[in-house]
ZALUM-840581 format. One record per residue (C-alpha): z, x, y; residue number from 1. Coordinates in pm, 1 decimal. Example, Ala and Ser with C-alpha at 12.3 -4.5 7.8 and 13.67 -1.06 7.14 Angstrom:
<recs>
<rec <780.0 1230.0 -450.0> 1>,
<rec <714.0 1367.0 -106.0> 2>,
</recs>
This chain:
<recs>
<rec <294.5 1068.8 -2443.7> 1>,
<rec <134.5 1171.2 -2103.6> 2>,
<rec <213.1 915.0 -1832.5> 3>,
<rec <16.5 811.4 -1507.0> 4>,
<rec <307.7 811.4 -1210.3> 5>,
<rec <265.4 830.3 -860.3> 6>,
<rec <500.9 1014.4 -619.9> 7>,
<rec <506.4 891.9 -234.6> 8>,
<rec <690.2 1109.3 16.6> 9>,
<rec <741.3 1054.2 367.6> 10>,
<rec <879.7 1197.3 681.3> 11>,
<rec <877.5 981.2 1020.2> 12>,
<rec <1062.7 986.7 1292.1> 13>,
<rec <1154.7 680.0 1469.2> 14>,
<rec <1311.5 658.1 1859.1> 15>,
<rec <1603.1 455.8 1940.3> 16>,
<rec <1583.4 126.5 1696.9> 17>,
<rec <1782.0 -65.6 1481.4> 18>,
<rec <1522.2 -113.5 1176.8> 19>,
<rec <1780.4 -275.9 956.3> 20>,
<rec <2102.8 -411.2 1019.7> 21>,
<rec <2466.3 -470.2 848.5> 22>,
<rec <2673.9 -748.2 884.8> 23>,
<rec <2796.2 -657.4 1196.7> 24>,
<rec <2434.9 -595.2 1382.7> 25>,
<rec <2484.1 -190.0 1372.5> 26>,
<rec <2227.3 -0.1 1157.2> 27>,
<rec <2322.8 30.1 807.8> 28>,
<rec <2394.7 392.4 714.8> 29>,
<rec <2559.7 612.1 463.6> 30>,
<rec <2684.3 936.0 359.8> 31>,
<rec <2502.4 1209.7 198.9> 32>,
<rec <2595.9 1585.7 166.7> 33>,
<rec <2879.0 1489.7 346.0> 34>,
<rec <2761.6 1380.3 678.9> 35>,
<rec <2684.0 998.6 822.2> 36>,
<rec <2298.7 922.0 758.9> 37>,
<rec <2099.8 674.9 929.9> 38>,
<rec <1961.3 464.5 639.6> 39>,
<rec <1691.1 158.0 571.1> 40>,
<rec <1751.1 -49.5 272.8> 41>,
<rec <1485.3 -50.1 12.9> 42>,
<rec <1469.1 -392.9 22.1> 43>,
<rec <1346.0 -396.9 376.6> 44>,
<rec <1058.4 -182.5 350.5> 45>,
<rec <966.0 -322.6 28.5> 46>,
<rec <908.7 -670.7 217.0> 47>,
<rec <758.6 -492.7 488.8> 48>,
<rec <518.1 -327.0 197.5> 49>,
<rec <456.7 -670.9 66.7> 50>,
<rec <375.6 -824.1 429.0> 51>,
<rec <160.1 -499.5 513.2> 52>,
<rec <-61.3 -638.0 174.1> 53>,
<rec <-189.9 -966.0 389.3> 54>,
<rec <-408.3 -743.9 568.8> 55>,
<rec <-502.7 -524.0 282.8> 56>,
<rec <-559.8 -751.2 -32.8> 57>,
<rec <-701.3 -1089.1 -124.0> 58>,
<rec <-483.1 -1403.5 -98.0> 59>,
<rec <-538.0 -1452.6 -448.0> 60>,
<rec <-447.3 -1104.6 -574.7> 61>,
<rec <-107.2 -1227.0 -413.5> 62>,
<rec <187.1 -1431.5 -506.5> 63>,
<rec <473.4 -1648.6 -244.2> 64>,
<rec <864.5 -1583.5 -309.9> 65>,
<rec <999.4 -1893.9 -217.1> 66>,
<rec <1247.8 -2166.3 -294.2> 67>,
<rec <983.1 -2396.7 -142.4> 68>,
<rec <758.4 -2390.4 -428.5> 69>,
<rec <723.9 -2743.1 -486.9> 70>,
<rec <546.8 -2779.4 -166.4> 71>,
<rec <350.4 -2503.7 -237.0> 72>,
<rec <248.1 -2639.9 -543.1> 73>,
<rec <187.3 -2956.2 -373.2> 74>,
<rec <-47.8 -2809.5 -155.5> 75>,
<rec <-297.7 -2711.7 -427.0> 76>,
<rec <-251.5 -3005.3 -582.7> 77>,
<rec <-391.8 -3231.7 -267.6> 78>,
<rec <-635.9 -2973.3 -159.4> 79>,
<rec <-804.9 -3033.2 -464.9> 80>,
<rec <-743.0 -3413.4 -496.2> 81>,
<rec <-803.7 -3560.0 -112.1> 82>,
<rec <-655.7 -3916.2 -207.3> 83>,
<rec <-349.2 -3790.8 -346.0> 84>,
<rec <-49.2 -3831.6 -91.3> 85>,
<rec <234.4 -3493.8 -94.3> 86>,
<rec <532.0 -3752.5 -134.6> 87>,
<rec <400.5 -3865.2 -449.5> 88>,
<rec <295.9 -3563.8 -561.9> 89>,
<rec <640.3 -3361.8 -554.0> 90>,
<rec <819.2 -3539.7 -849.0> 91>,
<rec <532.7 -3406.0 -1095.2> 92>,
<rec <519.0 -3093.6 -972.2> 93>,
<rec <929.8 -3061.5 -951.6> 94>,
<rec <907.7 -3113.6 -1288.1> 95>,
<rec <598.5 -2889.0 -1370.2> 96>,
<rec <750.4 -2563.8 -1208.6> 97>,
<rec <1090.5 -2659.9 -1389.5> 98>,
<rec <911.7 -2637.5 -1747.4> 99>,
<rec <744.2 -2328.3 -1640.8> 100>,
<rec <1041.3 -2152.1 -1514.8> 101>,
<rec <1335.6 -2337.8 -1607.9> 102>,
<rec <1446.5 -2309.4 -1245.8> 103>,
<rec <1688.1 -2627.7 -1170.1> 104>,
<rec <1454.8 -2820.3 -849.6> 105>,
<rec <1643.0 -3055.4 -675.0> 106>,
<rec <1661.8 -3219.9 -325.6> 107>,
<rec <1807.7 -3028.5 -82.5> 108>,
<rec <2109.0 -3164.0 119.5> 109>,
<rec <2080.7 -3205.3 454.7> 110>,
<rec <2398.1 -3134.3 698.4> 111>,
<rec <2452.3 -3462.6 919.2> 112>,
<rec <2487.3 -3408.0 1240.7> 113>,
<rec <2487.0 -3634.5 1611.8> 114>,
<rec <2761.3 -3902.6 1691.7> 115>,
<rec <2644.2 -4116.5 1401.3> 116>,
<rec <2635.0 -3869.2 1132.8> 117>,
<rec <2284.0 -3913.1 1075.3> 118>,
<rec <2019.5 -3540.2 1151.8> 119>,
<rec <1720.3 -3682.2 1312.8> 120>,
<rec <1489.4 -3655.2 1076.0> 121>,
<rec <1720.6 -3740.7 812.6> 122>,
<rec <1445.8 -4085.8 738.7> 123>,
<rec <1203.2 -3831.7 693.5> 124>,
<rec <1142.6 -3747.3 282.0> 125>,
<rec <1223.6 -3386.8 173.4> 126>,
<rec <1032.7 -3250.1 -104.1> 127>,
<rec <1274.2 -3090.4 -378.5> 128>,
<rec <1357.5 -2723.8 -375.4> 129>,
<rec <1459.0 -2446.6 -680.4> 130>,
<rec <1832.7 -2360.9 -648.5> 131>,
<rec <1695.2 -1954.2 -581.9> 132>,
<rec <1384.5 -1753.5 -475.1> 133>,
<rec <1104.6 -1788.8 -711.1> 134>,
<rec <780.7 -1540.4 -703.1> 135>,
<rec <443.4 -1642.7 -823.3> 136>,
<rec <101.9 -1564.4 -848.7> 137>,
<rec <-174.9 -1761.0 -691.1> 138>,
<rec <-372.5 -1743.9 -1019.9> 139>,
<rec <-28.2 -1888.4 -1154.1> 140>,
<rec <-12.2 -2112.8 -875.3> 141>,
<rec <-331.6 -2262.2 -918.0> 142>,
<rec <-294.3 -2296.8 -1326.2> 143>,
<rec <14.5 -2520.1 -1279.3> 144>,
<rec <-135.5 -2723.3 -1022.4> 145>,
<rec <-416.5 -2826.6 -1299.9> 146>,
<rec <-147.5 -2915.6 -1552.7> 147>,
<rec <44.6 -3125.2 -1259.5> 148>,
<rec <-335.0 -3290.4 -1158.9> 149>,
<rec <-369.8 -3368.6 -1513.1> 150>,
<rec <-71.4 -3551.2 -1529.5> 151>,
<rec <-130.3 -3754.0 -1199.6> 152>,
<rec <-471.0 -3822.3 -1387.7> 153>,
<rec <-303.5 -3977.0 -1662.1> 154>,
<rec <-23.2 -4170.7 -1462.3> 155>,
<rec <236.7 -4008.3 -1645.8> 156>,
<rec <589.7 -4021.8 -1583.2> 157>,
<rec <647.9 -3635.2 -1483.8> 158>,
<rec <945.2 -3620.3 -1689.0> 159>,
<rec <771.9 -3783.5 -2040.4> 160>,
<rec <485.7 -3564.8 -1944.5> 161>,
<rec <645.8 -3218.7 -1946.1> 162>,
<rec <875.0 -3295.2 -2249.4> 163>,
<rec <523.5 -3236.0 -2439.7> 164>,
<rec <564.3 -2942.2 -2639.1> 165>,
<rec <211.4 -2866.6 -2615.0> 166>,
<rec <222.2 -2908.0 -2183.5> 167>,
<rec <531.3 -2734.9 -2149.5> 168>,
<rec <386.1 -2406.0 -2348.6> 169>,
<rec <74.9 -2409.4 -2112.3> 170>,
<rec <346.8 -2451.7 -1828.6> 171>,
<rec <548.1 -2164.0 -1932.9> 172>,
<rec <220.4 -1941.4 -2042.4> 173>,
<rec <43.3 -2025.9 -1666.7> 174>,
<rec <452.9 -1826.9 -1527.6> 175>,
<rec <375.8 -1555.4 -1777.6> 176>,
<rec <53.8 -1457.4 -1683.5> 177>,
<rec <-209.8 -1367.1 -1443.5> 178>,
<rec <51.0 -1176.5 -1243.3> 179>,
<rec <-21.9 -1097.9 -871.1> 180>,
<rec <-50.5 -708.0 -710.4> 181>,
<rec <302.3 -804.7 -575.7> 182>,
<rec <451.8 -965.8 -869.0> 183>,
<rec <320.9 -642.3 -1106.1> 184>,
<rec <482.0 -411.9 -798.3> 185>,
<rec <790.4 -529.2 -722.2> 186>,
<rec <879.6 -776.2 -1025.5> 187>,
<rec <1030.7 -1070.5 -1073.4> 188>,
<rec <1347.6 -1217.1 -1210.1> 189>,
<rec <1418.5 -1579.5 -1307.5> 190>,
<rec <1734.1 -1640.0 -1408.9> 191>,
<rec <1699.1 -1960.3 -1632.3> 192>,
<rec <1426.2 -1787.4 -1804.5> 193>,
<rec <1462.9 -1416.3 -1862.5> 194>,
<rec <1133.7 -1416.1 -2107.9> 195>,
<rec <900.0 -1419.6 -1812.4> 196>,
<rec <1068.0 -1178.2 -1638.9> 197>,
<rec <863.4 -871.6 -1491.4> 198>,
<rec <970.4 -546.9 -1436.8> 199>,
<rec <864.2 -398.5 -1175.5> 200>,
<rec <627.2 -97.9 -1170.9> 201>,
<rec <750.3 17.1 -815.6> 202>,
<rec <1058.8 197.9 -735.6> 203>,
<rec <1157.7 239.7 -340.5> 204>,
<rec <1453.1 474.2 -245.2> 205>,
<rec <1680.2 382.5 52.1> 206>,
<rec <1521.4 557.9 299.9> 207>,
<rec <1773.0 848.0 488.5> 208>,
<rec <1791.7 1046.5 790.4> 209>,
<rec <1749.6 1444.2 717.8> 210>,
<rec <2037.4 1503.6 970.2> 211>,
<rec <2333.4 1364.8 1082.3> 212>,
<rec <2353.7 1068.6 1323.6> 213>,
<rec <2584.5 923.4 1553.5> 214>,
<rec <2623.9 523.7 1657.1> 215>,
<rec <2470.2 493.2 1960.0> 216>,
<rec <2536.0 121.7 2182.1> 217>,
<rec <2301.8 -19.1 2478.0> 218>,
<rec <2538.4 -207.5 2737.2> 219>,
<rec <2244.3 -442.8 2874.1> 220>,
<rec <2286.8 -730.3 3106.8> 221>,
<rec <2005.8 -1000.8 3231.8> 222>,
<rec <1976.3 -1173.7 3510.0> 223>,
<rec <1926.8 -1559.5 3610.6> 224>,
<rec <1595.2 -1632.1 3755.6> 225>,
<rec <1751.8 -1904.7 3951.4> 226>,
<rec <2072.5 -1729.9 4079.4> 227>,
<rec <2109.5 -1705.3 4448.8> 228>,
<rec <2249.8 -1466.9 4686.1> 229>,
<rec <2587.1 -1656.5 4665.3> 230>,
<rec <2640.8 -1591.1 4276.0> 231>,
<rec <2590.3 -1216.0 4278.4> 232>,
<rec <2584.3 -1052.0 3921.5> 233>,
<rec <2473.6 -1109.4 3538.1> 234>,
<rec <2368.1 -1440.1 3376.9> 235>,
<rec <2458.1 -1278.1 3072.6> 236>,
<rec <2628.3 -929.7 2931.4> 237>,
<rec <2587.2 -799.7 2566.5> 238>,
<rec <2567.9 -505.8 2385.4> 239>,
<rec <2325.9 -365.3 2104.2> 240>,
<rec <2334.1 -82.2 1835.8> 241>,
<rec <2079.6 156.8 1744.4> 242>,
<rec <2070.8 501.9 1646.7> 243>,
<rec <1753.0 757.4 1645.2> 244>,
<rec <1605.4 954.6 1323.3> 245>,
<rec <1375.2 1155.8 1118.2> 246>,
<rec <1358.7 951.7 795.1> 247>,
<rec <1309.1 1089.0 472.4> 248>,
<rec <1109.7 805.1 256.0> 249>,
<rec <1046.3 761.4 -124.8> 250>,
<rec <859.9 583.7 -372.1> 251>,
<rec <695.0 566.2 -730.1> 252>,
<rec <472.6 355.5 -912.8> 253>,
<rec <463.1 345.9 -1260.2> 254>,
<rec <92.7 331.9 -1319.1> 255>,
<rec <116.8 229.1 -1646.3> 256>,
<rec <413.5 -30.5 -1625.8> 257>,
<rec <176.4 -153.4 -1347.0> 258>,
<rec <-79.4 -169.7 -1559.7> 259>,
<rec <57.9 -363.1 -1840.0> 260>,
<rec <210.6 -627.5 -1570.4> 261>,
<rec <-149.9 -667.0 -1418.0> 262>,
<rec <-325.0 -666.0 -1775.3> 263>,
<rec <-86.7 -984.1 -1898.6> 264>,
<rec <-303.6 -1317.4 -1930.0> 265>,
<rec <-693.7 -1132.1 -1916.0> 266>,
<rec <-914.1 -1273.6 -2146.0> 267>,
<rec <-1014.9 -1040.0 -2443.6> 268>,
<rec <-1228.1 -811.6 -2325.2> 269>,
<rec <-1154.1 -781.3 -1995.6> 270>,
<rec <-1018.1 -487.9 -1819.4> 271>,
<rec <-737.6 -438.7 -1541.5> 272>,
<rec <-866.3 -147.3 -1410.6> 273>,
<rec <-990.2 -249.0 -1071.0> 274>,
<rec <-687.3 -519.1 -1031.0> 275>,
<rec <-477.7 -217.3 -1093.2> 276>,
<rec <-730.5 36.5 -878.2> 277>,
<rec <-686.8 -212.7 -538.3> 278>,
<rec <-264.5 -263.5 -611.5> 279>,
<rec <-219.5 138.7 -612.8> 280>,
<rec <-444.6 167.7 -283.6> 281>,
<rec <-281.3 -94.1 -121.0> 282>,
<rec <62.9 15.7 -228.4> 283>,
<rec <15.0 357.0 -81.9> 284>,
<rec <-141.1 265.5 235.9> 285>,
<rec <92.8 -61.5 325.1> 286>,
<rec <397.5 163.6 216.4> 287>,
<rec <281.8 450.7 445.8> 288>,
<rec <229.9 210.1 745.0> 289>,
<rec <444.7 -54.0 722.6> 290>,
<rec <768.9 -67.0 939.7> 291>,
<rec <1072.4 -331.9 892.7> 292>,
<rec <1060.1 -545.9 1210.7> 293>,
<rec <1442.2 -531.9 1287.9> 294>,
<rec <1530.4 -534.0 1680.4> 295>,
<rec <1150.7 -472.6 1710.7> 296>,
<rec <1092.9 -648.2 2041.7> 297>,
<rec <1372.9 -477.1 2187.1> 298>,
<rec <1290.3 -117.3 2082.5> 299>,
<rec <940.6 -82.3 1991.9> 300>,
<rec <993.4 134.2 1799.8> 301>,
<rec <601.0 153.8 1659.3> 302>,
<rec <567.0 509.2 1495.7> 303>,
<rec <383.4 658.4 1215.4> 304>,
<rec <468.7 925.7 967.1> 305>,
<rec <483.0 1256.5 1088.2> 306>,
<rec <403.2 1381.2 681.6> 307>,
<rec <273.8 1195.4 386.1> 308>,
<rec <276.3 1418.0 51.4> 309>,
<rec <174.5 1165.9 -305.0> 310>,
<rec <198.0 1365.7 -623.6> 311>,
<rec <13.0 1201.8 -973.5> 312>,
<rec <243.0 1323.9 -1238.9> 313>,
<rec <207.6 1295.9 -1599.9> 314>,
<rec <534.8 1305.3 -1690.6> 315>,
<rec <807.4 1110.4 -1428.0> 316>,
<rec <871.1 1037.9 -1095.6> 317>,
<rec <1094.5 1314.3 -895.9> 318>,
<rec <1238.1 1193.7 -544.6> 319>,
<rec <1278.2 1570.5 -317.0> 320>,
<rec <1605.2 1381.4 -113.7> 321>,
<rec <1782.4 1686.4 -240.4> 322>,
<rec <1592.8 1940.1 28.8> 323>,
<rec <1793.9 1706.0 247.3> 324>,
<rec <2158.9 1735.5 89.4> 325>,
<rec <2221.1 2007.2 340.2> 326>,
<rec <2202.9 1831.8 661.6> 327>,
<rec <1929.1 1916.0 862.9> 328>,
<rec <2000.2 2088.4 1194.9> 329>,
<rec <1830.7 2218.2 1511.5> 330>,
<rec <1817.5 2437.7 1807.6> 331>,
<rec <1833.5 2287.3 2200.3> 332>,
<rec <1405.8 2375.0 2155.5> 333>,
<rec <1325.5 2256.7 1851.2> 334>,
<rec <1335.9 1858.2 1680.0> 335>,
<rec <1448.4 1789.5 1331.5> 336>,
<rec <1069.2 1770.5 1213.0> 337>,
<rec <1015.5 2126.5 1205.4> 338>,
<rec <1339.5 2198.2 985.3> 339>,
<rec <1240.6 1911.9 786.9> 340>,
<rec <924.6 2004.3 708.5> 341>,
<rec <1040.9 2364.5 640.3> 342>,
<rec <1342.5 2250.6 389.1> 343>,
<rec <1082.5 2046.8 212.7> 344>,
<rec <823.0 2299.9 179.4> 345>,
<rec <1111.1 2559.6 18.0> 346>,
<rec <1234.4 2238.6 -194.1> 347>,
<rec <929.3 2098.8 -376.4> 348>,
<rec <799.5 2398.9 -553.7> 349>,
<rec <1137.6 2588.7 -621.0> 350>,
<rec <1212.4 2222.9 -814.7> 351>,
<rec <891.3 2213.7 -982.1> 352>,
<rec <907.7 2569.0 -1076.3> 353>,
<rec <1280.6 2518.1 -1235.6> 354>,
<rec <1234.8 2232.8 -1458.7> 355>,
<rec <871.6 2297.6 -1536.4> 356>,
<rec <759.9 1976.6 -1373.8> 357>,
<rec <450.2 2033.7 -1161.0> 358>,
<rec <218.9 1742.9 -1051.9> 359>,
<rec <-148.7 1714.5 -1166.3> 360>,
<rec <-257.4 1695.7 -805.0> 361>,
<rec <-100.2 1668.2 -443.5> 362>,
<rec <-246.0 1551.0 -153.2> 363>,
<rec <-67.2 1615.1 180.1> 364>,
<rec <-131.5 1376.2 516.6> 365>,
<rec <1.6 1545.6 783.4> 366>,
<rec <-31.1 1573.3 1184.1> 367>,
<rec <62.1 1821.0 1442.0> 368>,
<rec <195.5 2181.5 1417.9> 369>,
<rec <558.2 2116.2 1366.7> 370>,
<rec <429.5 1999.7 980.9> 371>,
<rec <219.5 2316.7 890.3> 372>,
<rec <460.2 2429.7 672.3> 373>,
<rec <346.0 2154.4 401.6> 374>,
<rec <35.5 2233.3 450.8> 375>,
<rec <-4.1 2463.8 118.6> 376>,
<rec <163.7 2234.6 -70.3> 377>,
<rec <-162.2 2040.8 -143.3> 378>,
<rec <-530.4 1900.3 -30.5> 379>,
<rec <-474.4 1814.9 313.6> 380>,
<rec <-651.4 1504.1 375.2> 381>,
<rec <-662.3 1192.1 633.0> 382>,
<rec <-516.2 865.3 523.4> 383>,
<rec <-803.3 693.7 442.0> 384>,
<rec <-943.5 968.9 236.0> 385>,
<rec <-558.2 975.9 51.7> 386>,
<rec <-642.3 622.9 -29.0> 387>,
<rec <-965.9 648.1 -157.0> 388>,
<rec <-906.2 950.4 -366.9> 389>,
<rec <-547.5 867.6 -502.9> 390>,
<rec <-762.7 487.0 -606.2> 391>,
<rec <-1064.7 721.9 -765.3> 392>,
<rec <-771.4 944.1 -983.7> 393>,
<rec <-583.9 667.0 -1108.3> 394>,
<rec <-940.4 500.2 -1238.4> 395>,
<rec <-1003.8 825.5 -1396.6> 396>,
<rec <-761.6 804.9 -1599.2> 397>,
<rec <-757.4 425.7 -1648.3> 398>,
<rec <-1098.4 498.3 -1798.5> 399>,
<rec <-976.2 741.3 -2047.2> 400>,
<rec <-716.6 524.2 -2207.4> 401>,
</recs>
C-alpha cells in the first residue's frame, strides 16, 4: 500500500558552541565510522521543534507537557468561572486528570529549609502535581475543564464524582482525543494508561558532525566591578567546553501515522486534512530553523542551514548518515561544507538507484556556492516556497485518499 512519508535533510554548520551538554557540561558526542563526532540529542531539537511551533501555530492546535497540569487545568477552569477561587478548584481537577489518565496527582513535598525547618512559603497552599510529565491538547484541556466545572456546579465531592462510570468514560475519551499538532508529532506516553498512548508520527535522528572533532575548552576569567587597585586579578576563574561542526540533521514524518493521530475525536464527517496540512508546514519549517539554546548566551552561536533537501516518498523514510560513515575531511583552503555537500550529492542517488527507492519529488534549499553540488538533486527553491509546496503535496494526496 503506497505511503505518504516525508524525508528532512540538513547540513549546518555551527561555530564554537556547546548546543547540548552531558553530565559533565562537555558536548555530548559519539563515534561513527570510527572517529569522535560532535553530536545533538534528538531530544533537544525535538523541544526546540516544539518551542519553534509558538510562533508558527495556534495555541489551540497545541498541547503543554507538564507535571503541573492541575494548575493548568485550573486555569481554564476559573477563566471560565470568575467566582471560582484556584485553591478550591485543584482537588476536582486532581481528581479529573487522574480518571482521564490514571496518572497518580499528589502534593508535592517541599524540602524545609532556614534555622527552623520551615521554607518560606511553606504556609503558602501547593496545588497537587502528577508523579511524571504529562502532554495534552488544549482541545483536551479545555474538554476536562467542562467535566471538572460540571462537577463544581453540582457540589460534588471530586472523588464520588469521578467514580461515575459514565464521567470517568467522558474523562478518559476528552485524553484520547482531539490530539494537538505536537501530541500527533512527537507522541505521548502515559504510563498508568497505555490505551491512550500516541505514537508518534515524527522520527528525529541524533544529529552528527560529518568530520571528526576534537574537545575544545575556553579558560575565561571575570572581573569584580568593585575591585580596586590593591586586589589585582580575577573575581572569578572557570572553564567551558565547546567544540565546532558541520552537522548532518535528519527527520521523517509519517504522514499517515500523523494523520490518523490528528483525525482521532473529529466528528463524522469532518476531515483532518488542513489540521494535518498546517502540522507538516510547521514541522518542516520549525525543524529547519530551530536551534537548542544550550550555552547560547555565551556562544551565539545563531546559524542557519547551509542545505535543506525534503524528499515525499511513497514507500519509507531513508536517513543518507551513511555518505557520512567515511569521515569527512578537508584541505588548509577548503571547509567541511564543500566535501559535505559533495559526499551527499554521490550518496543519495547511488542509494536510491541500488535499492530501487526513489522519492516522488525533492526539493533542495540551499545557499552559496560551496552547496552547488546538490543542486541537481531536486527543485531548488527558497524556504518559504519549500513550505508552501511540501503543505500543497501532502493535501494532494490527502485529497485522494
Amino acid at each position: 500500500m503506497s505511503r505518504t512519508i516525508l524525508d528532512i535533510h540538513i547540513l549546518q554548520t555551527v561555530p564554537p558552541s556547546n548546543l547540548n551538554r552531558d553530565d559533565t557540561g562537555s558536548p555530548k558526542s559519539a563515534v561513527y565510522g570510527g572517529v569522535r563526532r560532535a553530536r545533538v540529542s534528538s531530544q533537544a531539537w525535538k523541544r526546540a521543534t516544539r518551542q519553534a511551533f509558538r510562533e508558527l501555530l495556534d495555541p489551540s492546535d497545541l498541547g503543554v507537557r507538564t507535571k503541573r497540569v492541575v494548575e493548568a487545568l485550573t486555569e481554564r477552569i476559573t477563566e471560565r468561572e470568575k467566582s471560582l477561587i484556584a485553591e478550591d478548584v485543584w482537588p476536582m481537577a486532581a481528581e479529573v486528570v487522574q480518571a482521564a489518565t490514571g496518572a497518580k496527582i499528589e502534593v508535592k513535598a517541599r524540602k524545609s529549609s532556614g534555622k527552623d525547618g520551615r521554607s518560606e512559603d511553606a504556609a503558602e497552599p501547593q496545588a497537587p502535581q502528577s508523579s511524571y510529565l504529562l502532554f495534552l491538547s488544549a482541545h483536551q484541556l479545555d474538554g476536562l475543564a467542562d467535566i471538572a466545572i460540571e462537577g463544581l456546579g453540582k457540589k460534588a465531592d471530586p472523588k464520588v464524582f469521578v467514580k461515575d462510570r459514565e464521567v470517568k468514560a467522558r474523562a478518559k475519551q476528552c485524553a484520547a482525543t482531539r490530539h494537538s499538532a505536537d501530541v500527533a508529532l512527537f507522541g505521548r506516553m502515559v504510563a498508568d494508561m497505555a490505551d491512550i498512548n500516541v505514537d508518534a508520527a515524527a522520527q528525529v535522528a541524533h544529529a552528527i558532525s560529518v568530520h571528526a572533532v576534537d574537545m575544545e575548552t575556553d579558560y575565561f576569567t571575570a572581573v569584580d566591578d568593585r575591585t580596586s587597585d590593591a586586589e589585582p586579578g580575577a573575581g572569578m576563574i572557570g572553564t567551558v567546553d565547546f567544540n565546532s561542526a558541520t552537522l548532518y540533521r535528519y527527520a521523517a514524518v509519517d504522514v499517515d501515522l500523523l494523520t490518523k493521530n490528528l483525525d482521532a475525536g473529529l466528528a463524522e464527517g469532518e476531515r483532518s486534512g488542513e489540521p494535518v496540512r498546517r502540522a507538516v508546514e510547521a514541522f518542516v519549517e520549525g525543524f529547519t530553523l530551530s536551534m537548542p539554546t544550550g550555552k547560547v548566551n555565551t556562544f551565539g552561536n545563531h546559524t542557519l542551514p547551509d542545505a535543506v533537501i525534503v524528499k515525499l516518498r511513497s514507500s519509507r523514510p531513508v536517513s543518507f548518515v551513511g555518505a557520512f560513515e567515511e569521515a569527512v575531511t578537508h584541505g588548509a583552503a577548503d571547509g567541511h561544507i564543500r566535501a559535505a555537500c559533495r559526499a551527499l550529492a554521490e550518496h543519495i542517488p547511488a542509494v536510491e538507484n541500488a535499492f530501487g527507492a526513489p522519492a516522488d519529488h525533492t526539493w533542495v534549499v540551499r545557499a552559496g556556492a560551496q552547496t552547488e553540488d546538490l543542486a541537481p538533486l531536486g527543485a531548488e527553491v527558497n524556504l518559504r516556497r519549500l513550505v508552501t509546496e511540501v503543505g500543497e503535496a501532502v493535501a494532494a494526496r490527502l485529497r485522494k485518499r
